[in-house]
C-alpha positions in Angstrom: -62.3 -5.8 28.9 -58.7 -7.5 29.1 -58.2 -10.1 31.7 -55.9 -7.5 33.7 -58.7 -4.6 33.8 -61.2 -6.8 35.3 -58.4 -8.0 38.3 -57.9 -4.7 39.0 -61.5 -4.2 39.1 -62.1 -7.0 41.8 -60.3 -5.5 44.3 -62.3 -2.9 44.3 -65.6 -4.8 44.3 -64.5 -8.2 46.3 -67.7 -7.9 48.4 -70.0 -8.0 45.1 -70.9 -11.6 43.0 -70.5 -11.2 39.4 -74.3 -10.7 39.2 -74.2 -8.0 41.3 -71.3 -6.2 39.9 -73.6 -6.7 36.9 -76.3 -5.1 37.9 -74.5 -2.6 39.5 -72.7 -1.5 36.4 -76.0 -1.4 34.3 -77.5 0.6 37.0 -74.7 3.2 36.5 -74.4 3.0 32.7 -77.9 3.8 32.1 -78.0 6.5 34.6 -74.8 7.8 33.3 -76.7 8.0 29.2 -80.1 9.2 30.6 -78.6 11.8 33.0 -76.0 12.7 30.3 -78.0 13.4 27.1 -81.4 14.5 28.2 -82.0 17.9 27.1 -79.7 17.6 24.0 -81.5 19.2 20.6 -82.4 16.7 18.4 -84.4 16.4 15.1 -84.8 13.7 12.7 -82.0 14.9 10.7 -79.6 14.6 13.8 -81.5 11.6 15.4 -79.3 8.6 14.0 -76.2 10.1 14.7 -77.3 11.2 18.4 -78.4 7.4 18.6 -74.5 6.5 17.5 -73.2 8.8 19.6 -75.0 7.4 22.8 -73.9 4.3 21.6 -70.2 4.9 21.2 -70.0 7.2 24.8 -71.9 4.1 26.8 -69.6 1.2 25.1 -66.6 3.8 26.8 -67.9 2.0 30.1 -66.3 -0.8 31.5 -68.5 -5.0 31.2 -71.1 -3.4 28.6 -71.1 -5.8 26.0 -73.6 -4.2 23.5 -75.9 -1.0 23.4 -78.8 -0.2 21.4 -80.1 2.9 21.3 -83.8 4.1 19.2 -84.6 7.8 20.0 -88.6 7.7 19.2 -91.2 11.1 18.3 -88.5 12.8 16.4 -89.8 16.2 14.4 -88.9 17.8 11.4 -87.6 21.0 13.6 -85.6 20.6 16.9 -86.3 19.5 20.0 -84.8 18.8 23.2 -84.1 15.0 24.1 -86.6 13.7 26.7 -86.6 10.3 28.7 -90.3 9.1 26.9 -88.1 9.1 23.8 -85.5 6.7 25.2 -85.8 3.4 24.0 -82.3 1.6 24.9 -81.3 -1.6 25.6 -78.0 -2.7 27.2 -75.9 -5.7 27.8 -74.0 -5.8 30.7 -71.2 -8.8 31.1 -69.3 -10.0 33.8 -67.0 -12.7 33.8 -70.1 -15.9 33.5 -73.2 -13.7 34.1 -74.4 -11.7 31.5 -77.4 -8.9 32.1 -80.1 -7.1 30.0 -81.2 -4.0 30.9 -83.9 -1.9 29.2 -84.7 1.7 29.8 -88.3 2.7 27.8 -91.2 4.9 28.5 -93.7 3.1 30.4 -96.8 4.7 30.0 -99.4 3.4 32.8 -96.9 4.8 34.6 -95.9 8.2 32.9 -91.9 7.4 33.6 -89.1 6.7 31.7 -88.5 2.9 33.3 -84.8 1.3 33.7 -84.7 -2.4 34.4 -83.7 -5.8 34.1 -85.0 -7.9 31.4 -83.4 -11.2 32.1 -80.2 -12.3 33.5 -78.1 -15.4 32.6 -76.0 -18.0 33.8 -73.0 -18.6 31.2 
């Protein structure tokens, strides 16, 4: 993001700390994939370049630094894209604070889990 973007972005989010505003924009970038490309037909012919297009539409967003996206129990025929197949993981950067999210299936408890792996100081 160019030094200008982000200015304009503080006045919009004055009350918010750079983690925060972190956080915040994790929260919406991997709602924003999940809520975006569940239910889209997939197969393991399609399933790297549904991976690269998830990738590409999420680095769009404003402060993510990096993106990785691993679309697991692909079959030979198609399927519809569910959250236990999500495996992403996303970095989130704002001016010193950098944050890394994960979204994966947790099974114990039966959910497709977003949340915050670790969070630095830069």
């Amino acid at each position: 993001m160019r030094i200008e973007e982000n200015e304009i972005f503080n006045k919009y989010f004055k009350n918010l700390s750079d983690k925060e505003r972190a956080i915040f924009e994790g929260g919406i970038s991997l709602g924003a994939l999940f809520h975006q490309f569940v239910g889209t037909p997939v197969n393991k012919k399609s399933k790297e370049s549904l991976e690269k297009a998830i990738e590409e539409s999420i680095k769009n967003q404003p402060f993510v630094e990096d993106v990785r996206v691993n679309i697991k129990n692909v079959e030979e025929k198609y399927k519809s894209l569910s959250g236990d197949m999500l495996y992403v993981e996303l970095t989130i950067k704002v001016n010193k604070i950098r944050v890394y999210f994960k979204l994966e299936y947790i099974k114990e408890l039966d959910y497709p889990l977003m949340y915050i792996e670790k969070i630095e100081k830069l």
